[in-house]
N, CA, C and O of each residue as an XYZ file, in Angstrom:
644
protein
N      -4.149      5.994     23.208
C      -3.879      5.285     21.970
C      -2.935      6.136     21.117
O      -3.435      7.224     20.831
N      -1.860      5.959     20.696
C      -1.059      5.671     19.768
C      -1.111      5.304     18.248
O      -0.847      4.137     17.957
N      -1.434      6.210     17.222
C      -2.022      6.481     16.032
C      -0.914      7.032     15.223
O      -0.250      7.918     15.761
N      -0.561      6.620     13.883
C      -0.076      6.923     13.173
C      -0.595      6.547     11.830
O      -0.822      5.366     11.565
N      -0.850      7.790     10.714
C      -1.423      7.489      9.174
C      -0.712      8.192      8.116
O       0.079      9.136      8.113
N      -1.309      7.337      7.077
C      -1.327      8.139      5.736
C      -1.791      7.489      4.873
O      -2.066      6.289      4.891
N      -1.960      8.539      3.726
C      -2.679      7.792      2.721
C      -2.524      8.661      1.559
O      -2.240      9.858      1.551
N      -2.819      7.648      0.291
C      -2.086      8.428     -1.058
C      -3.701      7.944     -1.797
O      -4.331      7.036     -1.253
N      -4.301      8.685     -3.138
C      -4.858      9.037     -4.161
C      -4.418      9.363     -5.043
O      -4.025     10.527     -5.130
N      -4.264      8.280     -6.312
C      -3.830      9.227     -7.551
C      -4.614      8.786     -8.431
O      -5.223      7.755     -8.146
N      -4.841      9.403     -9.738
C      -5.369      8.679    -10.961
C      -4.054      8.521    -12.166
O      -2.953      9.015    -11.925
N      -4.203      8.123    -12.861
C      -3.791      8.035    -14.086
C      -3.591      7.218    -15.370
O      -2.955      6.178    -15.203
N      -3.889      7.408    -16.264
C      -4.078      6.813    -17.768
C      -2.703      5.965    -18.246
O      -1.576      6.424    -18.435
N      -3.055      4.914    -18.347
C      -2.079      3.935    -18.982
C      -2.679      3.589    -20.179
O      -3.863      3.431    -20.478
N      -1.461      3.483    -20.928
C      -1.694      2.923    -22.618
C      -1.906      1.861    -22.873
O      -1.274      1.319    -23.780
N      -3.187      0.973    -21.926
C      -2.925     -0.448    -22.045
C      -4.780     -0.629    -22.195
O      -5.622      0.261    -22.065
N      -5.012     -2.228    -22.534
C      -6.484     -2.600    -22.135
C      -7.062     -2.875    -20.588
O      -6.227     -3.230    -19.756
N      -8.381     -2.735    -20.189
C      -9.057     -2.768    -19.068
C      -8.697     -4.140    -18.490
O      -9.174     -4.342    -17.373
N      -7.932     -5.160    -19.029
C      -7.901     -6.283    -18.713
C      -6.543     -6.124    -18.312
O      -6.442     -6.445    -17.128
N      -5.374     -5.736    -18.840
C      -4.123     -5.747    -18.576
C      -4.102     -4.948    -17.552
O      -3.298     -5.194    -16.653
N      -4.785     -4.060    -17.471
C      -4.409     -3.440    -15.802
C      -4.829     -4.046    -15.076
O      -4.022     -4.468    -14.248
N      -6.410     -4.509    -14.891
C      -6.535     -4.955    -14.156
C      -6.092     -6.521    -13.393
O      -6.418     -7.076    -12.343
N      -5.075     -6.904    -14.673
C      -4.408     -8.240    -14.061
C      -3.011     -7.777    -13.295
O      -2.374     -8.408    -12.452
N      -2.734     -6.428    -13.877
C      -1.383     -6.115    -13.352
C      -1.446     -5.870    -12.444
O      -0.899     -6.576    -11.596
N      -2.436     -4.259    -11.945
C      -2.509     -4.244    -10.582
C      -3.106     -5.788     -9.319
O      -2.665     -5.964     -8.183
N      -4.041     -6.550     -9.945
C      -4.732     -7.697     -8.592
C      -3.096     -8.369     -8.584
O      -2.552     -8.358     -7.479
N      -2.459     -8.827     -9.512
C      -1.230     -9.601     -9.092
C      -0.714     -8.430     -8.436
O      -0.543     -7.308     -8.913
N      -0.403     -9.017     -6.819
C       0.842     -8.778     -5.878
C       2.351     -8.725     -5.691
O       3.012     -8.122     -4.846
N       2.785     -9.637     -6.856
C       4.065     -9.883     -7.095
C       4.287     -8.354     -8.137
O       5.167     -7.736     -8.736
N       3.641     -8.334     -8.005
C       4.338     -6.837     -9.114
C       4.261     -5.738     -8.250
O       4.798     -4.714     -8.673
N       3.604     -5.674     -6.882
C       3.987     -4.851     -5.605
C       5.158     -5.034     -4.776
O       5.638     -4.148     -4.070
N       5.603     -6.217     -4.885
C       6.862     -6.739     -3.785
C       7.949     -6.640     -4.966
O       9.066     -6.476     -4.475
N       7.976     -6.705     -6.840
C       9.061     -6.391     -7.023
C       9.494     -4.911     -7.448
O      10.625     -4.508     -7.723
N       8.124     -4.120     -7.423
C       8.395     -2.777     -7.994
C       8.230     -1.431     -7.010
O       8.592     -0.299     -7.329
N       7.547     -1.842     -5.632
C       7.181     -0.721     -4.774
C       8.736     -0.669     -3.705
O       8.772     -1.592     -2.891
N       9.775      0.163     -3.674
C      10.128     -0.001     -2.875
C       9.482      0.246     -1.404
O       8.558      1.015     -1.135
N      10.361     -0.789     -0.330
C       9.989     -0.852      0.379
C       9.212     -2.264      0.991
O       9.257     -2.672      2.151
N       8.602     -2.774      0.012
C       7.892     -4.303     -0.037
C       9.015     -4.930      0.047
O       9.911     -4.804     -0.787
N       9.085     -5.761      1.196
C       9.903     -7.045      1.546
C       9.260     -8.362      0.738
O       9.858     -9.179      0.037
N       7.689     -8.281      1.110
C       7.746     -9.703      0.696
C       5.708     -9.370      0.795
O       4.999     -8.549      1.376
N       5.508    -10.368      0.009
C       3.896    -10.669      0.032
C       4.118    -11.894      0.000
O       4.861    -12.594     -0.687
N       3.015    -12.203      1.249
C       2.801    -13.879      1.072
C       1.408    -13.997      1.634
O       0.837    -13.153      2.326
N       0.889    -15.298      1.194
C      -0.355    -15.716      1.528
C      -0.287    -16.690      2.515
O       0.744    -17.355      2.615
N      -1.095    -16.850      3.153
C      -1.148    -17.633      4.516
C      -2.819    -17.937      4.779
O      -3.750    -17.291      4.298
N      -2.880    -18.792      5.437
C      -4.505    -19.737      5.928
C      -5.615    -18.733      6.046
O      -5.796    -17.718      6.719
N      -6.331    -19.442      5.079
C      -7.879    -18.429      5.119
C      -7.544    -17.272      4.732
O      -7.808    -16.366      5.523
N      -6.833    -16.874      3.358
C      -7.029    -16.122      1.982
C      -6.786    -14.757      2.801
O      -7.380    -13.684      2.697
N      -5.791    -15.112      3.598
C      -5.226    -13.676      4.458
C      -4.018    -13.249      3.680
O      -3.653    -14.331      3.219
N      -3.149    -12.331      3.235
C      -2.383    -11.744      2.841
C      -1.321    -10.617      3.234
O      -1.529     -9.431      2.978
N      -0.016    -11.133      3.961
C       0.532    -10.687      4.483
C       1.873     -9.916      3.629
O       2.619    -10.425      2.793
N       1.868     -8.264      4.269
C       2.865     -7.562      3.671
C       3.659     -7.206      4.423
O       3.363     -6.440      5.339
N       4.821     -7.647      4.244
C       6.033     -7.145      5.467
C       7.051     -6.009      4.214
O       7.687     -6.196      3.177
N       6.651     -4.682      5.210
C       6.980     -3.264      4.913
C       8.529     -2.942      5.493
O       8.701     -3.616      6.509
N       9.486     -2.280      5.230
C      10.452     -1.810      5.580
C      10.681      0.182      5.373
O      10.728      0.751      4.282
N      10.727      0.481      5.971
C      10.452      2.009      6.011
C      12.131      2.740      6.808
O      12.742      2.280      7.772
N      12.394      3.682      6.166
C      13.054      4.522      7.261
C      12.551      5.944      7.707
O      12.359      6.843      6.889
N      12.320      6.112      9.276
C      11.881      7.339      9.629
C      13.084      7.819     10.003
O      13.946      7.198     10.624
N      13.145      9.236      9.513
C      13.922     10.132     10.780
C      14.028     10.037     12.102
O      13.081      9.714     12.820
N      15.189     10.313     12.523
C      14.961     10.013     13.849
C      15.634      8.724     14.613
O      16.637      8.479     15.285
N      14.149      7.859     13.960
C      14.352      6.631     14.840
C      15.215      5.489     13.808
O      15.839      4.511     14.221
N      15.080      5.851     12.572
C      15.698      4.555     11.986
C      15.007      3.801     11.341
O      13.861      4.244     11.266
N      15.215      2.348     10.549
C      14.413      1.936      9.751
C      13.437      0.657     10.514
O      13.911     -0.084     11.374
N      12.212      0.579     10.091
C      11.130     -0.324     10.812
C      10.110     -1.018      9.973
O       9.526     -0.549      8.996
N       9.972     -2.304     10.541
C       9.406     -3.131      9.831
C       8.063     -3.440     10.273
O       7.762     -3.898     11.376
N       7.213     -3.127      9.242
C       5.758     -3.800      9.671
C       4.788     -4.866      8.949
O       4.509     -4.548      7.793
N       4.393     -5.706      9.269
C       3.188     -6.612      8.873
C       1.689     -5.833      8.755
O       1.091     -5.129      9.568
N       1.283     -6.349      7.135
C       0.249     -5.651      7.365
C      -0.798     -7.374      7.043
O      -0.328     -7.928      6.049
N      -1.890     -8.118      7.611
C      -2.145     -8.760      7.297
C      -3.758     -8.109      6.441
O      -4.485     -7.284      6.995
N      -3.963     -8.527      5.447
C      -4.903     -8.394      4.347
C      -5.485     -9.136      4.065
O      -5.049    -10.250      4.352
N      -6.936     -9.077      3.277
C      -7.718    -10.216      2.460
C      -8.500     -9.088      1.568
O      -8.849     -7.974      1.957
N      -8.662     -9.595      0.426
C      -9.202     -8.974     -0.672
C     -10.688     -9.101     -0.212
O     -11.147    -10.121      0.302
N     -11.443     -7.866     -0.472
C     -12.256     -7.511     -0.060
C     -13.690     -7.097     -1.463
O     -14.915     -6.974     -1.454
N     -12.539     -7.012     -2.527
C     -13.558     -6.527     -3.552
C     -12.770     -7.389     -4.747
O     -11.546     -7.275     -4.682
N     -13.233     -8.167     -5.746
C     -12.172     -8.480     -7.085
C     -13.642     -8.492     -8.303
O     -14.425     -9.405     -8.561
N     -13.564     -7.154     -8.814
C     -14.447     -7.055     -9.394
C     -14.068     -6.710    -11.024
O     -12.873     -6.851    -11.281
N     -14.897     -6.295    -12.099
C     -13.574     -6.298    -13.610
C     -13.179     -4.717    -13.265
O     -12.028     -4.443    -13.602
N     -13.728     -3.918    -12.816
C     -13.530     -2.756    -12.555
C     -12.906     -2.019    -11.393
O     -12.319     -0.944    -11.276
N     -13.306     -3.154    -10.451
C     -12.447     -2.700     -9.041
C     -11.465     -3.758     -8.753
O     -11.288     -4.717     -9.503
N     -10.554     -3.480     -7.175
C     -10.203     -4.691     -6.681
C      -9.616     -3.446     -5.582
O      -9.005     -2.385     -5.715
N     -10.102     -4.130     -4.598
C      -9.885     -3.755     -2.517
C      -9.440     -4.955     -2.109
O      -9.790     -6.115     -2.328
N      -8.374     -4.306     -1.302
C      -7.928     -5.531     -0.169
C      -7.637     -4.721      0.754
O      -6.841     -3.783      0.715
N      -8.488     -5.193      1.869
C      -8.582     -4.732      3.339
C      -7.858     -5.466      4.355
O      -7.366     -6.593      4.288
N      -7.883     -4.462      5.502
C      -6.957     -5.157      7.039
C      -8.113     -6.446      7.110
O      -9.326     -6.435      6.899
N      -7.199     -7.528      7.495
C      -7.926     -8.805      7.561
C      -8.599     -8.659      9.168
O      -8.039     -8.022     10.059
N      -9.797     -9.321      9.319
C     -10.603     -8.884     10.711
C      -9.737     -9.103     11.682
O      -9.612     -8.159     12.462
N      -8.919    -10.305     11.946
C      -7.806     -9.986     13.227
C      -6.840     -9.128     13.486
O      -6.114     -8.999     14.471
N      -6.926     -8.455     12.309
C      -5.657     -7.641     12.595
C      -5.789     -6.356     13.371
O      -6.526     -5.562     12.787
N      -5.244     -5.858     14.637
C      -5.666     -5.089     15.712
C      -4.665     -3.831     15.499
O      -5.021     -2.664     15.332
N      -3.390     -4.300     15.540
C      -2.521     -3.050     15.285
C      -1.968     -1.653     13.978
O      -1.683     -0.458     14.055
N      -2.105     -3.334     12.185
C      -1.284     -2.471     11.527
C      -2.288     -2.791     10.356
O      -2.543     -3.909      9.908
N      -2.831     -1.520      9.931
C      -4.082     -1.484      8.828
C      -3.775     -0.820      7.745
O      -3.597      0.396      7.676
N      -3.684     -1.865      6.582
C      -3.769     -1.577      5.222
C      -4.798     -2.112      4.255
O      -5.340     -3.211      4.141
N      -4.937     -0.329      3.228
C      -6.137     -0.802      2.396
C      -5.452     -0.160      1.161
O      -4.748      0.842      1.032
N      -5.936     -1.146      0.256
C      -5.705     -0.935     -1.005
C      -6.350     -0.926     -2.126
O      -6.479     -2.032     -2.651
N      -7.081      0.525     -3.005
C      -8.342     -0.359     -3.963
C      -7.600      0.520     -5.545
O      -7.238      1.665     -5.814
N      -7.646     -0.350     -6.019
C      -7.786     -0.139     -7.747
C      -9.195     -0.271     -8.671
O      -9.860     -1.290     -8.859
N      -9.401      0.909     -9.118
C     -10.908      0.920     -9.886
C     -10.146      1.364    -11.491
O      -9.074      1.959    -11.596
N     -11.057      0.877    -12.693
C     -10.476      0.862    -13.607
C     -11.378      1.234    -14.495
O     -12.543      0.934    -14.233
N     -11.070      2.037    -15.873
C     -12.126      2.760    -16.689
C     -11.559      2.529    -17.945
O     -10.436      3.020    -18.060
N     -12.078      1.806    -19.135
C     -11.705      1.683    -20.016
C     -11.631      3.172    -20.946
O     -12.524      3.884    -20.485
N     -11.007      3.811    -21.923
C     -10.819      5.278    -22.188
C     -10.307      5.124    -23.785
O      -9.189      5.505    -24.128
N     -10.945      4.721    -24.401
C     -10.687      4.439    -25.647
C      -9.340      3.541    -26.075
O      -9.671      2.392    -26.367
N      -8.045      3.762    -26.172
C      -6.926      2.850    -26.007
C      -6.287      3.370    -24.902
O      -5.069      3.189    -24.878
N      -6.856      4.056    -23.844
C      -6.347      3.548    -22.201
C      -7.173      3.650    -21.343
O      -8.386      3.860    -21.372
N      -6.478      3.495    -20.579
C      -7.432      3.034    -18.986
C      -7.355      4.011    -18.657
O      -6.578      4.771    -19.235
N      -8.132      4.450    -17.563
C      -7.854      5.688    -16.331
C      -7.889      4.648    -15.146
O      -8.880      3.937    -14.982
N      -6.763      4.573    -14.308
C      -6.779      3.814    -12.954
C      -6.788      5.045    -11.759
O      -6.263      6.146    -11.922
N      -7.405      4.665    -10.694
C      -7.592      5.281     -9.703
C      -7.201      4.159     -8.704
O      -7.666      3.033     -8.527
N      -6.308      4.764     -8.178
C      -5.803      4.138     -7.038
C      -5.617      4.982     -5.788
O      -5.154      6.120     -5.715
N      -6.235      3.913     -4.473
C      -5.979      4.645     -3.053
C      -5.347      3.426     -2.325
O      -5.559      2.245     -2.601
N      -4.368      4.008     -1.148
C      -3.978      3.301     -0.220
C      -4.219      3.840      1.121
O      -3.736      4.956      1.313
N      -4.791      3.356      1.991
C      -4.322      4.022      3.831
C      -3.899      2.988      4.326
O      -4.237      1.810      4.208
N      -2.444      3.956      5.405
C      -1.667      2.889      6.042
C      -2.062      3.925      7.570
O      -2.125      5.153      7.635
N      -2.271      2.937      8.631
C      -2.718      3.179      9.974
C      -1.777      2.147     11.139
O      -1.963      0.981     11.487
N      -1.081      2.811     11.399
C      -0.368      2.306     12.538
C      -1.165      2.300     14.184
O      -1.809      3.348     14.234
N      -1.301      1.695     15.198
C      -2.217      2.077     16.152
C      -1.651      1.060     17.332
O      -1.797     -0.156     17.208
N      -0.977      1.657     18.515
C      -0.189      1.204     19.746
C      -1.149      1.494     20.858
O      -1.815      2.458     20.478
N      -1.515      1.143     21.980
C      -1.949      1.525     23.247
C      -0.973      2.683     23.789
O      -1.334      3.760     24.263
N       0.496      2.171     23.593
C       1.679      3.357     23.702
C       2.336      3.530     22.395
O       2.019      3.071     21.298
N       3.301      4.276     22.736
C       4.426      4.932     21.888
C       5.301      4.037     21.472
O       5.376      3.631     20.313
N       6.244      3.570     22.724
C       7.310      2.513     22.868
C       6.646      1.422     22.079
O       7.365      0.686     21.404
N       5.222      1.225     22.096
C       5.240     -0.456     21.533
C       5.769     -0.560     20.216
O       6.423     -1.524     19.818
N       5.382      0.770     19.328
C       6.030      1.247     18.155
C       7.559      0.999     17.713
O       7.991      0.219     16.863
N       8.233      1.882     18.532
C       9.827      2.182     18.586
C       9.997      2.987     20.164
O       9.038      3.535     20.708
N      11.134      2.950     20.656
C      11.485      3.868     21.867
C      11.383      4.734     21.429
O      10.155      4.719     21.339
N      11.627      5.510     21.063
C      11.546      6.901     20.338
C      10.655      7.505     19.734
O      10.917      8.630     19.308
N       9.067      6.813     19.476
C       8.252      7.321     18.705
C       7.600      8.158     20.110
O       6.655      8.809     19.664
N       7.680      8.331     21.149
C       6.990      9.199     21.982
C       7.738     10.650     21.499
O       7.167     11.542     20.871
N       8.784     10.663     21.830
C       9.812     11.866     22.269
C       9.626     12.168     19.833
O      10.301     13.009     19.240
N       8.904     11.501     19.333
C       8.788     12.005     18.006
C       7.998     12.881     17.978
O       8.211     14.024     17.574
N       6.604     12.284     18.568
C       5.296     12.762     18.180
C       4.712     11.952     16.980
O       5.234     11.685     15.897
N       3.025     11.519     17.660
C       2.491     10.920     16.765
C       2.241     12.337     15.085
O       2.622     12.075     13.944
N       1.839     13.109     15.323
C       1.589     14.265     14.244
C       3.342     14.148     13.642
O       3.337     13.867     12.443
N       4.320     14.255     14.033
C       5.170     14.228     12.620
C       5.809     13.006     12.290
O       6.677     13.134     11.427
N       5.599     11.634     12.809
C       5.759     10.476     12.798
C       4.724     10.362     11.187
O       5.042      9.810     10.134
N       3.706     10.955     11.462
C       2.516     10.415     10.328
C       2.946     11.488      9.232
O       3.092     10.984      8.119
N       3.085     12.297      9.275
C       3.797     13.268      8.378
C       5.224     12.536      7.365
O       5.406     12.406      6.155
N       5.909     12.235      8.412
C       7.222     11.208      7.674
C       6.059     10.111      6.942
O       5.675     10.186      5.775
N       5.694      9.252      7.798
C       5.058      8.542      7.063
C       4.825      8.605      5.486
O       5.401      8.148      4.499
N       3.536      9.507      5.766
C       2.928     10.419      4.510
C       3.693     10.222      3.436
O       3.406      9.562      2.437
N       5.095     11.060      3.759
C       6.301     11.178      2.557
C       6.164     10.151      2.064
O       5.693      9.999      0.936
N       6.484      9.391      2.688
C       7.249      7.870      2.597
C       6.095      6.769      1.707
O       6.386      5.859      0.932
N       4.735      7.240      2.146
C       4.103      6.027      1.424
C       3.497      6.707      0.134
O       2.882      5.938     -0.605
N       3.576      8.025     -0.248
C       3.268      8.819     -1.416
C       4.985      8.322     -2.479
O       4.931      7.830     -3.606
N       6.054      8.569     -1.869
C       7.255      8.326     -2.795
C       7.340      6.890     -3.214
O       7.589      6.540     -4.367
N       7.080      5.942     -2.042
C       6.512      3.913     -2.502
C       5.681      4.174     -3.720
O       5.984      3.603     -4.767
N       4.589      5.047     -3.666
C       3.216      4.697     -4.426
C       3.942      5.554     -5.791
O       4.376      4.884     -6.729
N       3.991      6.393     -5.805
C       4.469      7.409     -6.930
C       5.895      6.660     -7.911
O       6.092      6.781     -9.120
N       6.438      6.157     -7.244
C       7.633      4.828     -7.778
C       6.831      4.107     -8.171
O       6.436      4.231     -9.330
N       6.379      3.220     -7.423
C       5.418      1.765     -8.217
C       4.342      2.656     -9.222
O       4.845      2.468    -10.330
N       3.681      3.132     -9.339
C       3.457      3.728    -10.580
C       4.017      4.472    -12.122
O       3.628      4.697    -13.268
N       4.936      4.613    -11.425
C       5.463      5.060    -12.737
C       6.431      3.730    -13.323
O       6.861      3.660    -14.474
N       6.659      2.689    -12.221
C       7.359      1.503    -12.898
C       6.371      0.819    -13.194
O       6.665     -0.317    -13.566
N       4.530      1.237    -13.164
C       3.665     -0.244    -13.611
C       3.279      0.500    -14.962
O       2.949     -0.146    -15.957
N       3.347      2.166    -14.950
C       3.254      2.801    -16.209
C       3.913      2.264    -17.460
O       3.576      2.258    -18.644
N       5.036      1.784    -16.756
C       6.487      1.801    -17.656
C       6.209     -0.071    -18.161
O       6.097     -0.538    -19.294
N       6.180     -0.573    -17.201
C       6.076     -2.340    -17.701
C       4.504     -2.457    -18.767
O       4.457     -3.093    -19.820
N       3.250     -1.621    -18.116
C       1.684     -2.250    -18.883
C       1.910     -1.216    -20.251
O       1.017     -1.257    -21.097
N       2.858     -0.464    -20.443
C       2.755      0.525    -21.159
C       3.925     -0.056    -23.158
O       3.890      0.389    -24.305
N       4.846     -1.357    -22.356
C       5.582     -1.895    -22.765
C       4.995     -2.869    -23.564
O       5.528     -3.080    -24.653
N       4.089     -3.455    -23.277
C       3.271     -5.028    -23.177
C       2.786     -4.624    -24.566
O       2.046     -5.373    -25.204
């Protein structure tokens, strides 16, 4: 098996109410226009949620993946959306928990992204002759600089409001 990850943790305080974040982050459309990298979010049959990713690795060049999703938690304080049960190859999770802090929030946000092939090639030709260990390393970069961008542009829009 053929494994590739990463995953980002951050917290941080926005100047907004427990309600405005938490409508900013559950809406999706504010992931597909502010994270680079998001092609597109769309919803599809039986409250599945599909993210088509665009990435460039070293190496091999730029690659596109589907991650299919369904919200898993929509709570006033949380909200998870997990790999939807069919999905076998490309696993994404996403949770926002939220803390009201006198006039701001503290948001805590995590993502893991899990790539997973029987081979290499099913990936890209080239992800053998990469290596799964610095394939996930690029990764890493790559989905910490997405996440670290879309935060400081949802800082910048809930912080505006």
């Amino acid at each position: 098996m053929f494994q590739i990850k990463a995953g980002y943790d951050e917290q941080l305080e926005i100047r907004t109410t427990l309600e405005q974040a938490r409508t900013f982050f559950g809406d999706l459309r504010n992931f597909a226009e502010l994270m680079p990298g998001v092609e597109s979010i769309k919803a599809e049959a039986g409250g599945v949620v599909r993210w088509l990713i665009r990435a460039e690795i070293p190496m091999i060049g730029a690659i596109r993946q589907a991650f299919a999703v369904e919200q898993t938690e929509n709570e006033l304080a949380r909200i998870e959306w997990s790999p939807a049960p069919q999905e076998r190859g490309n696993f994404l999770r996403y949770a926002a928990q939220f803390e009201q802090r006198g006039a701001r929030v503290l948001v805590k946000i995590v993502q893991r992204v899990e790539l997973r092939r029987q081979h290499a090639r099913e990936l890209h030709m080239l992800a053998g002759l990469v290596g799964a260990a610095r394939l996930s390393a690029e990764m890493q970069r790559g989905v910490a600089d997405m996440m670290r961008t879309f935060l400081q542009r949802a800082r910048a829009k809930l912080e505006r409001q």
